[in-house]
C-alpha positions as CSV (number, residue, x, y, z in Angstrom):
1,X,77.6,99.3,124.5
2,X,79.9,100.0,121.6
3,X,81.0,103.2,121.1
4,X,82.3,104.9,117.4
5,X,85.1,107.1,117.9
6,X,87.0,109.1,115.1
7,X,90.7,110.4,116.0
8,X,92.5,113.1,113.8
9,X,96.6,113.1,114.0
10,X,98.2,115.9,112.7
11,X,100.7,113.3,110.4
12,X,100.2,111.1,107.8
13,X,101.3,107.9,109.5
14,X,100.0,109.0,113.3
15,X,96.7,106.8,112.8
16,X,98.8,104.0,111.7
17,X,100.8,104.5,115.2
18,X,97.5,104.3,117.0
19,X,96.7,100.8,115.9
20,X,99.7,99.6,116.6
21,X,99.0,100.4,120.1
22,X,95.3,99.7,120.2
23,X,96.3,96.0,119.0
24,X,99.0,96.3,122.6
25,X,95.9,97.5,124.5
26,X,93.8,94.6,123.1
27,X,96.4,91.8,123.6
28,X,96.5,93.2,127.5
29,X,92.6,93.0,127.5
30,X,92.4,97.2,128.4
31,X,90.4,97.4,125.5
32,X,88.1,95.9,122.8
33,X,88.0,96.6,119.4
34,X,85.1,95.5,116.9
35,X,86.3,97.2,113.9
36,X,88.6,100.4,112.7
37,X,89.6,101.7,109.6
38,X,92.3,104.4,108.7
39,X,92.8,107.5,106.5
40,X,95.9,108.8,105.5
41,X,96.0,112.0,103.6
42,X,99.4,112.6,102.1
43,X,100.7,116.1,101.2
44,X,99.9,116.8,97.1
45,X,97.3,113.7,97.0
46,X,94.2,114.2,95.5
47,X,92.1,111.6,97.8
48,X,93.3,110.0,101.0
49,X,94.1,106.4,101.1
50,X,91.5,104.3,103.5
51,X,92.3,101.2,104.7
52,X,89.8,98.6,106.8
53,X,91.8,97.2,110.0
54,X,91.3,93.5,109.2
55,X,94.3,92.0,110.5
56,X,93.0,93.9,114.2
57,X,89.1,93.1,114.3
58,X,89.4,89.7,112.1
59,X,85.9,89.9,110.0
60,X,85.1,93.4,111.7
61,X,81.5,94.0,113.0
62,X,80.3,96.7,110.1
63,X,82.4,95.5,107.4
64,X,84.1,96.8,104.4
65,X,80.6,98.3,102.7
66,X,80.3,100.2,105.8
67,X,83.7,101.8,105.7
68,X,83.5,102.3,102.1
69,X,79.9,103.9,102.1
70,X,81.0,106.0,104.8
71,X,84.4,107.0,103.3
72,X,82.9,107.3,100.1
73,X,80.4,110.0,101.7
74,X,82.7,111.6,103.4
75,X,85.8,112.1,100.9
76,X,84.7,110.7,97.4
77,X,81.0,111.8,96.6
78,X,81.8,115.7,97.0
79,X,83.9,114.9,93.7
80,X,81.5,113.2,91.7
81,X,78.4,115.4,91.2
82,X,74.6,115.3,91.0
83,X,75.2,111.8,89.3
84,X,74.6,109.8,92.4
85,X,72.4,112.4,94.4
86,X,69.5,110.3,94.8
87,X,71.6,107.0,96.0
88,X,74.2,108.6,98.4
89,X,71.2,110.5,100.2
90,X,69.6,106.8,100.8
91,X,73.0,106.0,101.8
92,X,73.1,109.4,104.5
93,X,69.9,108.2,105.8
94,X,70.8,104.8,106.8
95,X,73.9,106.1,108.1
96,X,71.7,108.6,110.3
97,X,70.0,106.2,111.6
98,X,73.2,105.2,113.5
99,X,73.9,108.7,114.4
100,X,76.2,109.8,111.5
101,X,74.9,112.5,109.7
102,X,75.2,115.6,107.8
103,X,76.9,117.4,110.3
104,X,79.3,114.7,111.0
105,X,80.3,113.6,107.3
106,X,81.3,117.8,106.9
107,X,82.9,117.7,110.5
108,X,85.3,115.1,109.4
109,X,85.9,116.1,105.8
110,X,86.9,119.7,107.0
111,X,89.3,118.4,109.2
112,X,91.0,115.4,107.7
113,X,92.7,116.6,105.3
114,X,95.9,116.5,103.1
115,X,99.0,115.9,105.8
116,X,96.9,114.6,108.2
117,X,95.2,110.9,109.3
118,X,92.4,109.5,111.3
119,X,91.5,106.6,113.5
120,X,87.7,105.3,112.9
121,X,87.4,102.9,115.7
122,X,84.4,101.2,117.4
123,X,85.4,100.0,120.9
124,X,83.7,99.0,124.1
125,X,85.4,98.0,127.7
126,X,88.2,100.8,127.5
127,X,90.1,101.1,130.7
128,X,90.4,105.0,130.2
129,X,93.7,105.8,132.6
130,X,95.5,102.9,130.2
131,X,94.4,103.9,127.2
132,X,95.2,107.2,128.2
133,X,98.9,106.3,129.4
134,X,99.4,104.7,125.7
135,X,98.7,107.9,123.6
136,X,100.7,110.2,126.3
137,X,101.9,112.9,124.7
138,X,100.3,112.1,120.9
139,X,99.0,115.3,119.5
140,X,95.5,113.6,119.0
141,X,91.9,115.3,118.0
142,X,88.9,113.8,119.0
143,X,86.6,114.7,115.9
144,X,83.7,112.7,117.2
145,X,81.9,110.0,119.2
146,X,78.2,108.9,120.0
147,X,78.9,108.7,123.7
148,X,76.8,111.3,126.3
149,X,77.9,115.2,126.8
150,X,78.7,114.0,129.9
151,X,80.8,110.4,128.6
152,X,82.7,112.8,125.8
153,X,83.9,115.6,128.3
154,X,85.3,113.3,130.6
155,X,87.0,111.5,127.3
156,X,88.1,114.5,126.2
157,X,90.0,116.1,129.6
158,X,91.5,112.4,129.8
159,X,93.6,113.4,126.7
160,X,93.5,117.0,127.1
């Protein structure tokens, strides 16, 4: 089973530094990657830049009108009104359906923000101590995931 995860990195390019080494872990088969995207939020920007990982995941398993649907809810449509109320709540309902909802699009938009950048990944057949021993010591957030209680504490106290 694939599991979404989304990483926050307290600097603009820290997400970039994370798929440099998910694409290590991959190579060494510790890990599998189906698709990512990034967000980099630079100091004085209006709107972060986003950026689908196809040069990891080759065609990606969601695609790019996934990550831009989901980016789009997340960071663009608080800036464009009531214009598109009726289409981005069909969009937040087919999102729900995979477990991203209202509570997780405000999660991540209160806590990505300008100076900062986040790893969306979707992964399966992580081999956690060596994943672990390639982000020693990165001042990483895990913002959310659609693993267990159970599944995300143990994540959690591995990079703790």
């Amino acid at each position: 089973m694939a599991t979404l995860t989304v990483w926050k990195f307290q600097t603009t390019d820290g997400a970039d530094g994370a798929v440099d080494r998910l694409k290590s872990l991959e190579k060494q088969e510790l890990i599998h990657v189906h698709d990512a995207a990034t967000i980099s939020w630079e100091e004085g920007a209006k709107r972060p830049t986003t950026r689908q990982l196809h040069n990891l995941v080759g065609a990606g398993a969601m695609g790019g009108m996934f990550w831009g649907m989901l980016f789009g809810l997340i960071f663009f449509v608080p800036l464009l009104g009531a214009a598109l109320g009726a289409a981005t709540g069909a969009a937040s309902g087919a999102l729900a359906d995979v477990g991203i909802d209202d509570d997780f699009i405000k999660k991540v938009r209160d806590q990505v923000t300008p100076g900062t950048s986040a790893l969306f990944v979707m992964t399966s057949g992580a081999v956690m101590d060596k994943v672990h021993d390639a982000f020693r010591g990165d001042r990483v957030e895990l913002i959310h995931t659609n693993l267990s209680e159970d599944q995300e504490k143990a994540l959690k106290e591995v990079f703790a």
